[in-house]
Backbone as a printed PyTorch tensor [residue, N CA C, xyz], in Angstrom:
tensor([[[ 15.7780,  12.0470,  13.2940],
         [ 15.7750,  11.2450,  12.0880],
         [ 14.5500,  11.5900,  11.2410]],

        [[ 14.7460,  11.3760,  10.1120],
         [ 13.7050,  12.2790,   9.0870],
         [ 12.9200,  10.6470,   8.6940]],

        [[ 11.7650,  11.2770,   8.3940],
         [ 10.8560,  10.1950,   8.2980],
         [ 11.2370,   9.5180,   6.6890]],

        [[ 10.3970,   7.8740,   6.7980],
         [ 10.5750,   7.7560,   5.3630],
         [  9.2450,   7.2950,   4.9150]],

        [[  9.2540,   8.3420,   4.1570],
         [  7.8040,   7.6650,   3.0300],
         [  7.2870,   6.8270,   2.7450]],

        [[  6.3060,   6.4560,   2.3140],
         [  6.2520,   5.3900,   1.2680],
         [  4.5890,   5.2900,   0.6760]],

        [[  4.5510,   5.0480,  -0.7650],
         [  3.4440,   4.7420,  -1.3610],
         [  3.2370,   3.7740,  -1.7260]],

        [[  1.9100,   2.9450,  -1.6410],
         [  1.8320,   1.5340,  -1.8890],
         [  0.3770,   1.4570,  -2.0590]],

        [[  0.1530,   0.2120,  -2.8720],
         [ -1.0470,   0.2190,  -3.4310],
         [ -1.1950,  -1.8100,  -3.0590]],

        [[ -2.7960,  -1.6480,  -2.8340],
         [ -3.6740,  -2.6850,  -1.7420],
         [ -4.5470,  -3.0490,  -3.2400]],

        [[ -4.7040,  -3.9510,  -2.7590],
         [ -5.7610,  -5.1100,  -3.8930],
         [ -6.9700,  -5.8630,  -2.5380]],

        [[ -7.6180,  -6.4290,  -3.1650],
         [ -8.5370,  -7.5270,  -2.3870],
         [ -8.3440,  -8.5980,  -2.8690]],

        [[ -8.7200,  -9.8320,  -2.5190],
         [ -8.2690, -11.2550,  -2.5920],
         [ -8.1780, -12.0670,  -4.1020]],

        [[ -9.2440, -10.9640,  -4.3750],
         [ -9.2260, -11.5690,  -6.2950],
         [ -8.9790, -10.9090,  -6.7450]],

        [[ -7.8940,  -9.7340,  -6.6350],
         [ -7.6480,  -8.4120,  -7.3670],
         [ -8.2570,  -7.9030,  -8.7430]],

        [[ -9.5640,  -7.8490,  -7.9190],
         [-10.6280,  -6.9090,  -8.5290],
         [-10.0100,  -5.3070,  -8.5920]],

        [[-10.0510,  -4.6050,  -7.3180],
         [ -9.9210,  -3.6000,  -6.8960],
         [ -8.7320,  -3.0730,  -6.5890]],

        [[ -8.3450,  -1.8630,  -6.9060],
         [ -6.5560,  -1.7890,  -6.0640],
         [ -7.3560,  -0.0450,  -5.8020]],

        [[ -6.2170,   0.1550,  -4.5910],
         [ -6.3250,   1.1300,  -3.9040],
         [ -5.0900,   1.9340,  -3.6100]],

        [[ -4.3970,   3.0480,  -4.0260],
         [ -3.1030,   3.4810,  -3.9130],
         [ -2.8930,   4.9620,  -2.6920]],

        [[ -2.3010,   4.4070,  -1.8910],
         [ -2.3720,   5.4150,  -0.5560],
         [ -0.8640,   5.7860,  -0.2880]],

        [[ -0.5800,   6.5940,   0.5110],
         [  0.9030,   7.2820,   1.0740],
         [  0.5830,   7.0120,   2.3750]],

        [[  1.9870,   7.5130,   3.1570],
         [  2.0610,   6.9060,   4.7560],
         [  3.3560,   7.4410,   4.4510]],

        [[  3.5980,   7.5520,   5.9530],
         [  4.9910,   7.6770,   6.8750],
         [  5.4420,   6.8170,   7.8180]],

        [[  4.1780,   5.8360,   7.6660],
         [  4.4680,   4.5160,   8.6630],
         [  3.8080,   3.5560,   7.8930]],

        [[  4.5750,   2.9640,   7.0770],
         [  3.8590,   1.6180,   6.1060],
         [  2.9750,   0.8400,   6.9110]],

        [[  3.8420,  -0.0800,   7.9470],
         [  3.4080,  -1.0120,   9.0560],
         [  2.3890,  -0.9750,   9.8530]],

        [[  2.2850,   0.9080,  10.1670],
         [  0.7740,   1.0230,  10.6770],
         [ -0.1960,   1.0260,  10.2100]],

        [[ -0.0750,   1.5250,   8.8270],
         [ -1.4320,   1.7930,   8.1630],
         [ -1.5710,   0.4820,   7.8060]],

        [[ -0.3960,  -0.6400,   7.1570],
         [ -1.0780,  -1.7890,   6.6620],
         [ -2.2380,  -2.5220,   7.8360]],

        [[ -1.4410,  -2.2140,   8.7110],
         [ -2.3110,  -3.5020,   9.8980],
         [ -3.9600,  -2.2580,   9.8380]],

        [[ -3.3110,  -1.0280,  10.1990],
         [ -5.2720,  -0.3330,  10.2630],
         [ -5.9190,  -0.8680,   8.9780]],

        [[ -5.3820,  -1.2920,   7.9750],
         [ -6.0940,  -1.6070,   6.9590],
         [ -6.7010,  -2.6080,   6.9280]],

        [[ -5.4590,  -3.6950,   7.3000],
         [ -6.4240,  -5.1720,   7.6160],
         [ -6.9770,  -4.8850,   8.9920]],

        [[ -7.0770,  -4.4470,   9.7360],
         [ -7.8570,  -4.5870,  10.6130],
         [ -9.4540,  -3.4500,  10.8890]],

        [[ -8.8350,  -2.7670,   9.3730],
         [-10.7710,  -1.9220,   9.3680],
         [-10.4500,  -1.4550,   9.9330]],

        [[ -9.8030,  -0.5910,  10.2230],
         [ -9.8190,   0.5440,  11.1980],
         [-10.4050,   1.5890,  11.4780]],

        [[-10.9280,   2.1650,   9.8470],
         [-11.3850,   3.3280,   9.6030],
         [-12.1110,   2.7530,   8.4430]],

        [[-13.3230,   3.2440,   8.5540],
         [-14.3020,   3.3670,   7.1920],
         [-14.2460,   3.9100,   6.0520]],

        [[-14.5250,   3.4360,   5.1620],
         [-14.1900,   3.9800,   3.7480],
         [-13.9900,   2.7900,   3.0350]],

        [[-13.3040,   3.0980,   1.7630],
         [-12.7610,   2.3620,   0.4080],
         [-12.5240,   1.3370,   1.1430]],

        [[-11.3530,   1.0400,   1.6290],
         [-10.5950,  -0.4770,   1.7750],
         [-11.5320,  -0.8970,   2.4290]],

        [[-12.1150,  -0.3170,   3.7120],
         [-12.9730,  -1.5510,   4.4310],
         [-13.9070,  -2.0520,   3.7680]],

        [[-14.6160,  -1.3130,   3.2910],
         [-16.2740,  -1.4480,   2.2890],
         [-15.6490,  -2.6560,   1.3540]],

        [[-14.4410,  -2.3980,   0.7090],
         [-14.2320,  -3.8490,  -0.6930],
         [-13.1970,  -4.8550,   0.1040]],

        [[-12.7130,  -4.4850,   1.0750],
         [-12.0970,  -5.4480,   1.0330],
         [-10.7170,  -5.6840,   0.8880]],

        [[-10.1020,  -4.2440,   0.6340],
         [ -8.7250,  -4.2030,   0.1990],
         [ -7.8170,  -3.8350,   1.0290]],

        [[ -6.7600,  -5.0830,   1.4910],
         [ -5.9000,  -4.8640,   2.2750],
         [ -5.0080,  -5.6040,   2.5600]],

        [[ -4.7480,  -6.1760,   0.8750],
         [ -3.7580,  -6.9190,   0.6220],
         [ -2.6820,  -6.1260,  -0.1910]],

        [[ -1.0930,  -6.0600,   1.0050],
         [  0.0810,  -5.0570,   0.0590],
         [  0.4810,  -6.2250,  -1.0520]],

        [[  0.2290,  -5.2010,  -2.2030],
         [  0.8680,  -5.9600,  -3.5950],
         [  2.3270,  -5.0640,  -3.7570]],

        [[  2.2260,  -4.0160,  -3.7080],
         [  3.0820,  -3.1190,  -4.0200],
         [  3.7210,  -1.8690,  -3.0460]],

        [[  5.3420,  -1.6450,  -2.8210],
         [  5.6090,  -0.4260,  -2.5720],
         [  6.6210,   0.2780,  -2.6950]],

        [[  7.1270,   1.6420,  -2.7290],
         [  7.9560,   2.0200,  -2.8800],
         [  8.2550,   3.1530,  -1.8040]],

        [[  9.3810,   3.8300,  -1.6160],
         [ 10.0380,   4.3430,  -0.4520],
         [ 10.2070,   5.6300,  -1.0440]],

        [[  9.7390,   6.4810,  -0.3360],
         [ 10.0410,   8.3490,  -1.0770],
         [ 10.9730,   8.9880,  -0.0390]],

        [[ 11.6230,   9.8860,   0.6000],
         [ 12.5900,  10.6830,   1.0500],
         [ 11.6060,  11.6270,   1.9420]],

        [[ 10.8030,  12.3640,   1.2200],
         [ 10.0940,  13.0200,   1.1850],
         [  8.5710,  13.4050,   0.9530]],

        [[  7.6010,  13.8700,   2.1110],
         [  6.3060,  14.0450,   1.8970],
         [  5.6530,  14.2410,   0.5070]],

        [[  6.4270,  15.2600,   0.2250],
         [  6.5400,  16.0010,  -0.9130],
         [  6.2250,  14.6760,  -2.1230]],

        [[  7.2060,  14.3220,  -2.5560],
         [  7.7280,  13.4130,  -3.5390],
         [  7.1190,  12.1260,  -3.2420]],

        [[  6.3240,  11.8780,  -2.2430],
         [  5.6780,  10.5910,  -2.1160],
         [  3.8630,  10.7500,  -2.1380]],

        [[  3.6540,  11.6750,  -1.9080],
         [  2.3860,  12.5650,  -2.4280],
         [  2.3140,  12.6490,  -4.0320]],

        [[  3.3400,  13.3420,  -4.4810],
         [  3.1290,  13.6150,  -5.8270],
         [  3.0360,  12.3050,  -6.7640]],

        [[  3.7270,  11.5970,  -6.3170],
         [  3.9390,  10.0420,  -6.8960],
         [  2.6080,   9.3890,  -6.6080]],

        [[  1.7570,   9.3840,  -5.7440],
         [  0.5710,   8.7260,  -5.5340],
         [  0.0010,   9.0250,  -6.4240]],

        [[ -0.2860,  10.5000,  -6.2800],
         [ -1.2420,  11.0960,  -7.5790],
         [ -0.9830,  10.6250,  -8.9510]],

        [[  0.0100,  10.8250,  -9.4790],
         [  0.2290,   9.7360, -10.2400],
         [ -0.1120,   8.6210, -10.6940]],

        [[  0.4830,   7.9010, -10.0170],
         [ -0.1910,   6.7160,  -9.9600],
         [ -1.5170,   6.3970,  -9.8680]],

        [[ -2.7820,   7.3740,  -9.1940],
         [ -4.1340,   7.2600,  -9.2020],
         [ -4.3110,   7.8120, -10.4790]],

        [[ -3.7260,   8.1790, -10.9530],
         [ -3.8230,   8.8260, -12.2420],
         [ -4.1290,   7.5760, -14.0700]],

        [[ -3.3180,   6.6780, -13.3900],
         [ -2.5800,   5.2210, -14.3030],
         [ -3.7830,   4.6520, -14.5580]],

        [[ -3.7400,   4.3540, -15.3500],
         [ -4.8160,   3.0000, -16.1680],
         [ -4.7550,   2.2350, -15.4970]],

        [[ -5.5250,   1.0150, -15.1260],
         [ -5.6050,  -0.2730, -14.2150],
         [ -4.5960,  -1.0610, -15.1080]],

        [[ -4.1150,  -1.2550, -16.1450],
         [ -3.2720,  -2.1820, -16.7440],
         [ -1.9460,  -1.5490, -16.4700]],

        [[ -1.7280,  -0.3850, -16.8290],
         [ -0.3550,   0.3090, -15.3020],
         [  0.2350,  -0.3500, -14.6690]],

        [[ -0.8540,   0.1620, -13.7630],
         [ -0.8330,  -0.1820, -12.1900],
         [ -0.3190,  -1.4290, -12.1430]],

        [[ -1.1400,  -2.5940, -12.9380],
         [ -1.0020,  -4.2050, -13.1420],
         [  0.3350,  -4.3870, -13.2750]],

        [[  1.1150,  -3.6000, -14.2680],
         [  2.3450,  -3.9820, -14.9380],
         [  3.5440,  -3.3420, -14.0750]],

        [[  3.0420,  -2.3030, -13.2980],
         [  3.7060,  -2.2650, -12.1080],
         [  4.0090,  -3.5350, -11.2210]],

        [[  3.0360,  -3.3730, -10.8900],
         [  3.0230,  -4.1790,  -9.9410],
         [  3.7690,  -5.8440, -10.3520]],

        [[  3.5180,  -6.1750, -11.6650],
         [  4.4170,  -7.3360, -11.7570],
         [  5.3370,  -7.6380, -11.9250]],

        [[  5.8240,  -6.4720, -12.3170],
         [  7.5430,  -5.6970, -11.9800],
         [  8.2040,  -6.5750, -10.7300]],

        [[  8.0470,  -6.3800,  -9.6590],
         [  8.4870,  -6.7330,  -8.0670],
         [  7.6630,  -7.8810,  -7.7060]],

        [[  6.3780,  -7.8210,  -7.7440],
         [  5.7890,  -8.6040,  -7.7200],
         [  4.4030,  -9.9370,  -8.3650]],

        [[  5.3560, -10.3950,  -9.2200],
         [  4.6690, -11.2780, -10.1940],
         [  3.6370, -12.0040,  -9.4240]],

        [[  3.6190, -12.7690,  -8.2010],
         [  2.6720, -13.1130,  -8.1190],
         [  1.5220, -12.8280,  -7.0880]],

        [[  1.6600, -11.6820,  -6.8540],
         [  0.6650, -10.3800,  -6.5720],
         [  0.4870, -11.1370,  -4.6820]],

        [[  1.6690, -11.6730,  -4.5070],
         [  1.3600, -11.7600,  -2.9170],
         [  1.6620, -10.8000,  -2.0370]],

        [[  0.9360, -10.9990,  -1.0920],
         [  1.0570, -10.6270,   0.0350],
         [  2.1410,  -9.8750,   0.8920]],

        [[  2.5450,  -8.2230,   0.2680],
         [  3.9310,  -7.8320,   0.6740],
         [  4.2190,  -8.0660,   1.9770]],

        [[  3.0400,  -7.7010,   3.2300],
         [  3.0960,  -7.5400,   4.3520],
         [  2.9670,  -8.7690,   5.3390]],

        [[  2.8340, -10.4110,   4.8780],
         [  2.6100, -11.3910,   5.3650],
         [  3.8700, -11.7250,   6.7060]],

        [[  4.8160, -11.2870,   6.1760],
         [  6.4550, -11.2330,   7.2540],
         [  6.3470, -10.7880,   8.3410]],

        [[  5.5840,  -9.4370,   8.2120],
         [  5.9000,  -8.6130,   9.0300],
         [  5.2390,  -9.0370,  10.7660]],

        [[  5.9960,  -8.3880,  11.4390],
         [  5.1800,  -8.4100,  12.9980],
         [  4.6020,  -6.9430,  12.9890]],

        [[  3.5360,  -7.6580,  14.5170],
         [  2.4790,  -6.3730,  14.8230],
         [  3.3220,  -5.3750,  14.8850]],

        [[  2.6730,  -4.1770,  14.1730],
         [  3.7410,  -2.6910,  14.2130],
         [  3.2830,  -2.1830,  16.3270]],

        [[  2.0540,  -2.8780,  16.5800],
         [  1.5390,  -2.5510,  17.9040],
         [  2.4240,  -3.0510,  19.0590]],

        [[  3.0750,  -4.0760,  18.7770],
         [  3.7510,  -4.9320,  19.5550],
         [  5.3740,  -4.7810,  19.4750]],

        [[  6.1200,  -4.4880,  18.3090],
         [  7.5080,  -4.3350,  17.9180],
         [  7.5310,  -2.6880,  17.3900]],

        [[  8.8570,  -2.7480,  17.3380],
         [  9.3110,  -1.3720,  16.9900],
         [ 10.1250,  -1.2710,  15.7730]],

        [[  9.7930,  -2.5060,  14.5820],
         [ 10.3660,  -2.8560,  13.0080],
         [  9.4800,  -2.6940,  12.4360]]])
């Protein structure tokens, strides 16, 4: 089975900051995110709240789309994002541990 993409972009609690990353495993990276996993950007501010995401086919095409998108004006990004999600919650609040389940 071929993997599925996805690009999605993280805010912090007062969406000051947004952060737009790719993955092949949404579920894992969200939880390494909230849980600091790795040093850098998100841990240092704080960002690791999913506002936003979308599903690519392909490495390829979900790469190129990030760039993109890092590319966007912060009011963009904003108007993206209120597209799906107007009130900038919490995409990943549903979900179970990706450590514990296999969804």
């Amino acid at each position: 089975m071929d993997k599925l993409w996805a690009v999605y972009i993280l805010t912090n609690y007062n969406k000051i900051t947004f952060y737009v990353g790719v993955t092949s495993n949404l579920k894992k990276r969200i939880y390494e995110h909230k849980n600091k996993m790795f040093k850098g950007f998100t841990s240092k501010y704080g960002v690791d709240k999913l506002v936003y995401y979308e599903q690519a086919d392909t490495a390829q095409s979900a790469i190129s789309r990030e760039k993109q998108l890092k590319r966007w004006h912060r009011d963009w990004k904003i108007n993206l994002i209120k597209e799906k999600n107007p009130q900038f919650e919490d995409l990943s609040q549903t979900w179970s541990d990706p450590e514990t389940s296999s969804g």
